[in-house]
DRENNUTI-947002 format. One record per residue (C-alpha): residue in one letter; x, y, z. Coordinates in pm, 1 decimal, padded with zeros to 6 digits. Each point is the difference from the previous one (the first is absolute). Example, Ala and Ser with C-alpha at 12.3 -4.5 7.8 and 13.67 -1.06 7.14 Angstrom:
site aa A X 01230.0 Y -00450.0 Z 00780.0
site aa S X 00137.0 Y 00344.0 Z -00066.0
***
This chain:
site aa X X 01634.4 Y 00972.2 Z 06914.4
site aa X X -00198.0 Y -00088.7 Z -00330.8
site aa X X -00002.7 Y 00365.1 Z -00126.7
site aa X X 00427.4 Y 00022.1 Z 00071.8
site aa X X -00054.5 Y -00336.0 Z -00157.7
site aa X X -00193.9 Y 00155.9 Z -00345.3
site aa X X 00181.7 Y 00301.1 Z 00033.4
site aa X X 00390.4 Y -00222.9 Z -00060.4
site aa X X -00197.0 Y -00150.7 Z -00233.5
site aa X X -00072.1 Y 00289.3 Z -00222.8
site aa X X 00333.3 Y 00152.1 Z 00056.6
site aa X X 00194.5 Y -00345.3 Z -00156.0
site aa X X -00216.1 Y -00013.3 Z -00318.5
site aa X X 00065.1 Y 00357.1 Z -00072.7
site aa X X 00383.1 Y 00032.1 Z 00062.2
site aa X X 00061.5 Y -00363.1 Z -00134.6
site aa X X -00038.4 Y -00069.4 Z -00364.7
site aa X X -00062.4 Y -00322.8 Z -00196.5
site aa X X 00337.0 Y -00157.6 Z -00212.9
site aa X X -00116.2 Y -00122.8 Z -00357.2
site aa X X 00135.2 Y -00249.9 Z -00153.8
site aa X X 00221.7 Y 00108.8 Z -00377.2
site aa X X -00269.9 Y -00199.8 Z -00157.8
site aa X X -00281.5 Y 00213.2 Z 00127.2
site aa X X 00142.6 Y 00324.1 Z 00034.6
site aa X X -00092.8 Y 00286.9 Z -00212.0
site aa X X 00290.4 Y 00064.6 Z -00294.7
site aa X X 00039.7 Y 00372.0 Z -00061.8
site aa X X -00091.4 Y 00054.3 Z -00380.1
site aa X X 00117.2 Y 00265.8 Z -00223.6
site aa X X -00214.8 Y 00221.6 Z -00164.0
site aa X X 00052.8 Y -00001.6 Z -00394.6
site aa X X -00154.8 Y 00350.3 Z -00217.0
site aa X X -00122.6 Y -00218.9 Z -00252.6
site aa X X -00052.9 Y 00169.2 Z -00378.7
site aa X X -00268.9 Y -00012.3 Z -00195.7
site aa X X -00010.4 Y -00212.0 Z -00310.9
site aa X X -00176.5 Y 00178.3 Z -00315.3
site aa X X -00098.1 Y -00284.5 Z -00243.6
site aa X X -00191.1 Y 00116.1 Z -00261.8
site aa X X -00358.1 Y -00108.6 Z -00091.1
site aa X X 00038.2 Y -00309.4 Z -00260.7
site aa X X -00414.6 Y -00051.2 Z -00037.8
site aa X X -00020.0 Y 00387.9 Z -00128.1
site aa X X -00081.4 Y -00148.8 Z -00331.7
site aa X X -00266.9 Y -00206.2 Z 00109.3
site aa X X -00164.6 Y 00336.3 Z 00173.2
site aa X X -00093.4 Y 00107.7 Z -00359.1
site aa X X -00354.1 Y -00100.3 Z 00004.1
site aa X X -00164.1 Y 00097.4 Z -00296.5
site aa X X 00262.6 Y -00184.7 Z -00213.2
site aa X X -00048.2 Y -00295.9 Z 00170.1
site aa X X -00371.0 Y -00015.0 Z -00008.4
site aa X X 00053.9 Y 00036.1 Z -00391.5
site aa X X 00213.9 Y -00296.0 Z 00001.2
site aa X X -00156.4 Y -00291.3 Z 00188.9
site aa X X -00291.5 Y -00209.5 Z -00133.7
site aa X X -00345.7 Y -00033.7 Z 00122.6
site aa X X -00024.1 Y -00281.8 Z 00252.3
site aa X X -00083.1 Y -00347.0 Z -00152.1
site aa X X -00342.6 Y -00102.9 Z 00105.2
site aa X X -00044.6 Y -00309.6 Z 00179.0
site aa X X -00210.0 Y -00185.7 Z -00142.3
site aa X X -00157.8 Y -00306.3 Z 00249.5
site aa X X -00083.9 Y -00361.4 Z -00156.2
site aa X X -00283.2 Y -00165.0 Z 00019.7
site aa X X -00016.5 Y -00360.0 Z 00146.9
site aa X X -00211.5 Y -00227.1 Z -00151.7
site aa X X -00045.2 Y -00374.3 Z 00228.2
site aa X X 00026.5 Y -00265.9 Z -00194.1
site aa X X -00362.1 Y -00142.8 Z -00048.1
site aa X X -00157.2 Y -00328.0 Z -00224.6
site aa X X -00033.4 Y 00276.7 Z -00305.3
site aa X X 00289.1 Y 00203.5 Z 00036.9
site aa X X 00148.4 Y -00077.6 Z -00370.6
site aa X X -00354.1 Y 00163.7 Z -00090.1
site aa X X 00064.8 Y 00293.3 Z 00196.8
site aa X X 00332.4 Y 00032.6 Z -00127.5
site aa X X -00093.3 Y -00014.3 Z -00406.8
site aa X X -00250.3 Y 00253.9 Z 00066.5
site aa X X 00230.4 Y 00265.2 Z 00183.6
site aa X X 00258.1 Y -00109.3 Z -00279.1
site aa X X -00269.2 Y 00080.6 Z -00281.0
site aa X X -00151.1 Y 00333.4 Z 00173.5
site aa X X 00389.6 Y 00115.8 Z 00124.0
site aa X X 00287.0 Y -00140.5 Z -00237.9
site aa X X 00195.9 Y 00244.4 Z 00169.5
site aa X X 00010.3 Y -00163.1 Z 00385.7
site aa X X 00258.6 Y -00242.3 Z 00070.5
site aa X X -00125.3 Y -00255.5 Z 00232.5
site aa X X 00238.9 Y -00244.7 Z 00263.0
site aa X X -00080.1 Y -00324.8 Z 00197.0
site aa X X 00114.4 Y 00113.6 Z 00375.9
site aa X X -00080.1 Y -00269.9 Z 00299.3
site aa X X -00378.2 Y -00059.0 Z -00094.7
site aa X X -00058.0 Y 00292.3 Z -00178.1
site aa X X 00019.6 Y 00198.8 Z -00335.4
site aa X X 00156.0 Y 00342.9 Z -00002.1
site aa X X -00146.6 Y 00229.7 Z -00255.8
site aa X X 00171.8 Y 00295.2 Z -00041.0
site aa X X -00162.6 Y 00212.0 Z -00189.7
site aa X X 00201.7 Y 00273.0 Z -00225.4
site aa X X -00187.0 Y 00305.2 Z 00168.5
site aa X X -00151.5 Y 00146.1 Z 00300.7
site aa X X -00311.5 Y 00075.7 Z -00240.2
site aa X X -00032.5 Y -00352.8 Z -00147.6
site aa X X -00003.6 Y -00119.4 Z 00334.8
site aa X X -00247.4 Y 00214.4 Z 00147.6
site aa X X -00267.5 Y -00049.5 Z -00341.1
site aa X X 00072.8 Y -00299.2 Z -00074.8
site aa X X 00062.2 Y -00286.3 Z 00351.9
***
């Protein structure tokens, strides 16, 4: 009785099908030969390498400042660098004075 039972089963699922709602059913779609688009290369100019390596200039160096804390003798400190380096420009900045030196070599001889 079980296996007529399994067997009526089977049979309904495969003869009966499911109905979809228009919502969920499948549209058909039409299938479009699409072209290709030729655009041509605007950034051809900037492939020319050796003319733009002629052009640009040589990175800026960063130079870093130097942070002085403000101490009982710091207006000392400051007339000195100002004798030894009238060159440096030198900035009050929350506690401390920025000296910024005018080059990477002053800084590294001199501080």
């Amino acid at each position: 009785m079980f296996a007529e039972f399994v067997r009526r089963g089977r049979e309904l699922s495969e003869n009966s099908f499911k109905v979809v709602s228009r919502k969920n059913a499948a549209k058909p779609r039409s299938i479009e030969n699409k072209s290709e688009i030729e655009t041509s290369n605007k950034f051809q100019h900037l492939m020319d390498v050796e003319e733009q390596e002629t052009l640009t200039e040589p990175p800026k160096t960063f130079i870093p400042a130097i942070n002085l804390k403000l101490t009982n003798d710091y207006n000392l400190t400051l007339q000195e660098i100002s004798r030894n380096h009238p060159e440096t420009t030198n900035k009050y900045d929350r506690g401390y004075i920025k000296i910024t030196p005018n080059s990477l070599e002053d800084r590294e001889k001199n501080y």
